[in-house]
C-alpha positions in Angstrom: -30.1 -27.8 -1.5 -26.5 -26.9 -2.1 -24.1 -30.2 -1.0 -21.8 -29.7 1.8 -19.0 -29.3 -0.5 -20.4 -26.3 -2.3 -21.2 -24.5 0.8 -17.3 -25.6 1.6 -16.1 -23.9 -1.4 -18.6 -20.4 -1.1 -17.5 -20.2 2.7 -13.9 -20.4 1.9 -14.9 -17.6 -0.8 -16.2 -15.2 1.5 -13.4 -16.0 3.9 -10.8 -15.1 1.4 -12.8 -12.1 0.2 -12.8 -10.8 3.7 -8.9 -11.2 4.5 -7.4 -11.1 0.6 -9.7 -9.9 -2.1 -11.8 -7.3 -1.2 -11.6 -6.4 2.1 -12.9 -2.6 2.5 -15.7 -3.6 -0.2 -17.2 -5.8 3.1 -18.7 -5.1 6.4 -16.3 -7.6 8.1 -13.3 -7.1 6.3 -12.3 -3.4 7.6 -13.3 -4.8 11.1 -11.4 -8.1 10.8 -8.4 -6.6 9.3 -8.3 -4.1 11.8 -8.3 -6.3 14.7 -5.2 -8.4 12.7 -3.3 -4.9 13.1 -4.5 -4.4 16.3 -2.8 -7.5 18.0 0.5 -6.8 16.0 0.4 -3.6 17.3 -0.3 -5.1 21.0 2.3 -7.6 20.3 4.9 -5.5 19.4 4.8 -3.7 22.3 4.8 -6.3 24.7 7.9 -7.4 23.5 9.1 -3.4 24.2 7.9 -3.2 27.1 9.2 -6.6 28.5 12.8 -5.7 27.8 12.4 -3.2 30.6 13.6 -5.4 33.7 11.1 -2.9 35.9 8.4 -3.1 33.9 8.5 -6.9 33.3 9.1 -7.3 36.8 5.4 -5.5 37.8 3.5 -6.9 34.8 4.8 -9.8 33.8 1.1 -11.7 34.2 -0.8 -9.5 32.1 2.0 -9.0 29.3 2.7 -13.5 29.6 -1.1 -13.0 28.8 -1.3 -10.7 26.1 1.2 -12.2 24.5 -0.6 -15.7 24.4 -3.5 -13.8 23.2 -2.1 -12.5 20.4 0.5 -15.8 19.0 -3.3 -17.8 19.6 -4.7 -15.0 17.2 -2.0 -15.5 14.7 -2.1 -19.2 14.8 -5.9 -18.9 14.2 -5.2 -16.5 10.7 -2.4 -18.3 9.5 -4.7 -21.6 9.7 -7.8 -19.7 7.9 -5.0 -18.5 5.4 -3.6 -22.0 4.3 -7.2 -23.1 4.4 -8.1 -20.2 2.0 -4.6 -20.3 -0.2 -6.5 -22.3 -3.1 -8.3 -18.7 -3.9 -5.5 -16.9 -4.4 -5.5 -16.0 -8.4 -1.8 -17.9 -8.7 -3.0 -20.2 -7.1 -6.2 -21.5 -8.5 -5.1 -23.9 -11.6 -3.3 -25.9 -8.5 -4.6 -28.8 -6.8 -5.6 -27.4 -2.8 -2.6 -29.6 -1.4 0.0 -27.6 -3.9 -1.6 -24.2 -3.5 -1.5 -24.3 0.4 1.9 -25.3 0.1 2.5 -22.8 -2.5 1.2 -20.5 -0.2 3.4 -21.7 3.3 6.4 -21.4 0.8 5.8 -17.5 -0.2 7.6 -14.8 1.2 4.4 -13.7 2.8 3.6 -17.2 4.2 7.0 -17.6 6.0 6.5 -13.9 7.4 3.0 -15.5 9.0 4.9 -18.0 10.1 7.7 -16.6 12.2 5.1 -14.3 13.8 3.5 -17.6 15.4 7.1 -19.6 16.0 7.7 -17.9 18.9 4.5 -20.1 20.7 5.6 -23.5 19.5 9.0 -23.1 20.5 8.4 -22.2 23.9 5.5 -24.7 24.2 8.3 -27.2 23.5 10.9 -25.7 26.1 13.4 -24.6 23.1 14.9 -21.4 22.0 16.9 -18.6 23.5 15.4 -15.7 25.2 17.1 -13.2 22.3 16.3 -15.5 19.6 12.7 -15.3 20.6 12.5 -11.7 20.9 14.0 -11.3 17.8 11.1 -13.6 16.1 8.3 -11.8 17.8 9.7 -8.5 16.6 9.5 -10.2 13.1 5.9 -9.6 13.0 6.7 -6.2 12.3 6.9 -7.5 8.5 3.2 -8.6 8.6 2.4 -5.3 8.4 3.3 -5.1 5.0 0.1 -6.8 3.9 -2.1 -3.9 5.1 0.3 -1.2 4.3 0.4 -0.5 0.2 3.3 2.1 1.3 5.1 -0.6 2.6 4.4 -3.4 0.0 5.7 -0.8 -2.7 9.2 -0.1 -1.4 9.3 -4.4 -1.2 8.7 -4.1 -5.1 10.9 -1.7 -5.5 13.6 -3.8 -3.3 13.0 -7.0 -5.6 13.2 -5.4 -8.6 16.2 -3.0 -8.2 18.1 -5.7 -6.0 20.8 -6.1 -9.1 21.4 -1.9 -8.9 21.6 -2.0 -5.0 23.7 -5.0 -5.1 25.6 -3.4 -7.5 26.3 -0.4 -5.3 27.1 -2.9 -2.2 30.0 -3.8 -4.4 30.9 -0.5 -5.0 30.9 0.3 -1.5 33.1 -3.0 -0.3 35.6 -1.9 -3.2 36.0 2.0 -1.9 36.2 0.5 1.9 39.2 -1.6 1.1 40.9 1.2 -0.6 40.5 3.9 1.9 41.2 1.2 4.9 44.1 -0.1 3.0 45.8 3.7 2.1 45.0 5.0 5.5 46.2 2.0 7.5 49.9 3.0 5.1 49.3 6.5 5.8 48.5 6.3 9.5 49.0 2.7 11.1 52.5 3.4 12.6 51.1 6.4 14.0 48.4 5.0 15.4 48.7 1.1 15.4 46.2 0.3 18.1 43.3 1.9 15.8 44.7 1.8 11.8 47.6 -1.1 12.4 46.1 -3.6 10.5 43.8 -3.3 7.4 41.0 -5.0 8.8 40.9 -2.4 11.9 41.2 0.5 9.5 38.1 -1.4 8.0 36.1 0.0 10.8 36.9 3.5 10.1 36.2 3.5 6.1 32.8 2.3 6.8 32.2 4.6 9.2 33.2 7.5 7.3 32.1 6.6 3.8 28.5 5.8 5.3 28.6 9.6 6.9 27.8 7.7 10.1 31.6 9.8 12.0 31.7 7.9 15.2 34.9 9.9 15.8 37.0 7.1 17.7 39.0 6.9 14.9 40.5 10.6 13.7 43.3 11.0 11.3 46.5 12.5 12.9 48.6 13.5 9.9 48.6 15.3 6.8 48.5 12.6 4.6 45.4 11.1 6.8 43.7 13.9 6.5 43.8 14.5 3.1 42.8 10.6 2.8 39.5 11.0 5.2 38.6 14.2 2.7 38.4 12.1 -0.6 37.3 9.4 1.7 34.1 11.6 3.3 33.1 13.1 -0.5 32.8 9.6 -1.4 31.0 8.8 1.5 28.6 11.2 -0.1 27.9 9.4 -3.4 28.1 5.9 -1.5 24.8 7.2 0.3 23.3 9.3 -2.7 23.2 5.9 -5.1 21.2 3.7 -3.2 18.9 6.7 -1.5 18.4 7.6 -6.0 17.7 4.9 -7.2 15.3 3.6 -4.4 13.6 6.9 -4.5 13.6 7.2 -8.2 12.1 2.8 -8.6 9.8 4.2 -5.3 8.1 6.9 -7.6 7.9 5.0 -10.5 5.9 1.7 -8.7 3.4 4.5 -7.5 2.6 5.9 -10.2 2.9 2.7 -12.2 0.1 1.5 -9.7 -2.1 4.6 -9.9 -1.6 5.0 -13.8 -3.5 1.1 -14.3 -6.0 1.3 -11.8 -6.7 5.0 -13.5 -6.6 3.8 -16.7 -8.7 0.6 -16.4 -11.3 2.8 -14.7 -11.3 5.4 -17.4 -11.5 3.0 -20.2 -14.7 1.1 -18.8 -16.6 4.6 -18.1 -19.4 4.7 -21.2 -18.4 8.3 -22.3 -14.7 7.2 -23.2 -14.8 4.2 -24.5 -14.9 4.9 -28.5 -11.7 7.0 -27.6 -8.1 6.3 -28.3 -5.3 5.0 -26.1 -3.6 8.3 -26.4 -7.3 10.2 -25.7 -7.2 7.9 -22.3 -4.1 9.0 -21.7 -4.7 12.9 -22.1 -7.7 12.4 -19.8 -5.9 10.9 -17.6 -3.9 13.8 -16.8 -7.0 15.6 -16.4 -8.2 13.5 -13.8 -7.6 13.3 -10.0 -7.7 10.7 -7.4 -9.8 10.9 -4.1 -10.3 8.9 -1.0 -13.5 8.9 0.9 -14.2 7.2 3.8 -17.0 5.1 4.7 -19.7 7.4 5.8 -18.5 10.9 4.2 -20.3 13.3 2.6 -19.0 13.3 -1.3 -21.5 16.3 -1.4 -24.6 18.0 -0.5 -27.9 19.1 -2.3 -27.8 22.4 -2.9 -23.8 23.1 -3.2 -22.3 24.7 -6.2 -21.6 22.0 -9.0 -17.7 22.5 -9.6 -16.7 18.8 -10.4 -18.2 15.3 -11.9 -17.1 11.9 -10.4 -15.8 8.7 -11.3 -16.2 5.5 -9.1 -13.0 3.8 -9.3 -13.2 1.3 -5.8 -16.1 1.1 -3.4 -19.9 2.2 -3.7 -21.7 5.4 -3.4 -25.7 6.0 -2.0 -27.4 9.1 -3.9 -30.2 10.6 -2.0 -32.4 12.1 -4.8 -34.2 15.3 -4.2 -38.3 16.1 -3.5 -39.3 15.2 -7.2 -38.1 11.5 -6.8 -39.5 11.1 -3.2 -36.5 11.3 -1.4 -35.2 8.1 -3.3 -32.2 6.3 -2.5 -29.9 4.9 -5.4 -26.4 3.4 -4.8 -23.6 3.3 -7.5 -20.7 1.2 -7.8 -17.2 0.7 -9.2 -17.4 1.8 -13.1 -19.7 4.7 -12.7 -19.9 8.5 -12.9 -22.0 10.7 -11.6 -22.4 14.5 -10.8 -21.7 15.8 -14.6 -24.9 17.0 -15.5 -25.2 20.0 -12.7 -21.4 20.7 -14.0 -22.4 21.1 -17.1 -25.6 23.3 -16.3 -24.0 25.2 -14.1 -26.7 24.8 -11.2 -26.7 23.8 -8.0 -26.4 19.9 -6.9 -29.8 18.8 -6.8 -28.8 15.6 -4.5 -27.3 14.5 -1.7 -24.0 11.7 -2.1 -22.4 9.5 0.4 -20.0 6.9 0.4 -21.8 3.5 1.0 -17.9 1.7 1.8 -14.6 3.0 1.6 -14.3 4.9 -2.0 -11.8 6.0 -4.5 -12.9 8.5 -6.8 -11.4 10.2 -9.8 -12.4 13.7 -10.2 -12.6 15.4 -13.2 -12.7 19.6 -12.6 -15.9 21.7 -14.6 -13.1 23.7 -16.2 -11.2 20.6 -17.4 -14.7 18.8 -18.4 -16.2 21.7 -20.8 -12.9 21.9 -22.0 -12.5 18.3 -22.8 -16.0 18.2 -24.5 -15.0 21.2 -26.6 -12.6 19.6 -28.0 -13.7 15.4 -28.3 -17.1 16.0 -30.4 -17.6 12.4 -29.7 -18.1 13.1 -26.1 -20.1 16.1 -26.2 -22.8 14.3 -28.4 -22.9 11.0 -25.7 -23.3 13.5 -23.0 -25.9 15.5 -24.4 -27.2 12.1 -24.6 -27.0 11.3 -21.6 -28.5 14.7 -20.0 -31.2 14.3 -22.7 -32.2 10.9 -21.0 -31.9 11.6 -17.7 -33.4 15.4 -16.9 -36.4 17.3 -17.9 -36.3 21.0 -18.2 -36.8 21.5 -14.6 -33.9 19.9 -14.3 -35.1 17.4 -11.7 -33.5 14.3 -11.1 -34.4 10.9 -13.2 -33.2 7.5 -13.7 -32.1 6.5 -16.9 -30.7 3.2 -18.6 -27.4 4.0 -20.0 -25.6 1.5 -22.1 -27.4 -1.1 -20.2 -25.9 1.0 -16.4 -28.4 2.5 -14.3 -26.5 6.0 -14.0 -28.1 9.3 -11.9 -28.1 12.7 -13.5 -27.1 15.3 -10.8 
């Protein structure tokens, strides 16, 4: 029998599969994960709601109590997070004491944090109202560890903080100088607004960020002529940053979807005698595909336009009459649906998405056209299709390369 600490260590495991690892690969993680998002959601809003005097007024019990609910909630995950922090891959060659600290210490530990501050300080009487409100709508940054969008542009902030800095200096610089010549051109004239640099600050922000309030206008020529070189570059103030977030933005997505692509493409049986540069034209062949948990990838008896490869998740294949209506399920790192694409017949099976699958999708044009050229790949399909179908074309369960593939 397994000792207590063993079952310790495969419970904290499946824990941090569940919340960290591989969430939409489990039953409970898509559930779990979605209840997390759930209360931020709920608690976000209860702090919107209760800064409406009327509406806190009439339900102040039920949003007091929702608002419990969801701090004890976060209180519980941020617990079961420190407790699971010694699975975390940067974390493992630590002893449990430093990873859990490790872990508190992280950006996305402190963000865990503040979302359950808010409780502690009021259980102990401390804290202003605003500060509190402005910690509970903090939590708004937890969403960052179920959003890839949002995780992304965080990336891209960390690594181009030296650029964006750089054009925060720009920006103070170009403020100074069109304060400082429009408080000579205009602060006699209007002294109450542009008397003193620092007042005339408030206008050169204003206008270099395009923002124009308009409570500030220039009255003379001079002025004028000033707030024109000052609004064109208000213009490339705002087109720096926007660039070269955009540009670093791109780059991390495709950066993302080019090594998860490539991984895949490499470990798939057909393509692995080829080059790094024949990866890399396949790769450009290839396109990615989300299917939901459930979903119809296709039916028996469609038209065979495309083959598939598994690249996250797990896939059921309901084989046709000749195999008894038998059910096979593939998983990350295989392929199926080439052999009715090269045929040119009809699907002769029925595939579903077991979990939450990404597929890359290779089109019949670009697949006869890729084995016309790579010989290599022609001759391990042919194969393949020689293992796996008879000439009826039925299908049949073959041992590829030590991989249990379908032919459909």
């Amino acid at each position: 029998m397994p000792d207590v600490r063993s079952l310790h260590l495969q419970a904290r495991q499946s824990v941090y599969e569940i919340l960290e690892s591989h969430a939409r690969n489990t039953r409970a993680g898509p559930i779990i994960n979605g209840a997390i998002v759930l209360f931020l959601v709920l608690s976000i809003s209860v702090t919107v709601l209760e800064s409406v005097p009327e509406l806190r007024a009439r339900y102040d019990l039920p949003l007091r109590a929702t608002e419990l609910l969801c701090l004890v909630v976060f209180s519980i995950e941020y617990s079961i997070r420190i407790w699971i922090a010694p699975e975390h891959l940067p974390f493992r060659p630590m002893s449990s004491l430093q990873a859990r600290w490790s872990y508190m210490v992280s950006p996305q530990g402190i963000i865990d944090f503040l979302a359950i501050l808010p409780l502690w300080v009021a259980l102990i009487g401390l804290g202003d109202l605003r500060v509190l409100i402005v910690l509970r709508v903090l939590r708004v940054l937890k969403f960052a560890r179920y959003s890839s969008g949002m995780r992304s542009l965080l990336d891209v902030l960390a690594s181009e903080r030296r650029a964006l800095l750089a054009c925060l200096v720009i920006l103070a610089c170009a403020t100074l100088l069109s304060a400082t010549a429009m408080h000579i051109a205009e602060g006699q004239v209007q002294p109450e607004k542009l008397g003193t640099i620092p007042d005339a600050m408030w206008w050169a922000i204003v206008t270099l960020t395009t923002v124009g309030y308009g409570d500030v206008v220039p009255a003379t020529n001079i002025g004028r002529m000033i707030a024109s070189v000052t609004i064109v570059g208000g213009l490339i103030m705002i087109a720096l940053p926007v660039g070269i977030v955009a540009t670093a933005f791109t780059a991390v997505i495709h950066r993302r979807d080019f090594i998860v692509n490539w991984s895949m493409v490499a470990r798939v049986p057909l393509f692995s005698h080829l080059t790094a540069g024949d990866i890399a034209d396949i790769m450009q062949l290839l396109k990615a595909r989300q299917v939901d948990r459930g979903d119809l990838i296709f039916r028996r008896g469609e038209p065979a336009t495309e083959m598939y490869f598994i690249a996250e998740g797990e896939v059921e294949i309901e084989l046709g009459p000749a195999a008894k209506g038998r059910r096979v399920r593939l998983a990350t790192g295989h392929f199926f649906g080439e052999v009715a694409v090269l045929k040119r017949v009809e699907r002769s099976a029925t595939v579903r998405a077991v979990s939450w699958v990404r597929l890359l999708v290779l089109d019949a044009a670009d697949l006869h056209a890729l084995i016309s050229r790579e010989p290599g790949i022609a001759r391990k399909i042919n194969e393949i299709v020689a293992g796996r179908t008879g000439d009826n074309l039925n299908l049949e369960i073959a041992d590829v390369e030590g991989q249990d593939e379908v032919a459909l």
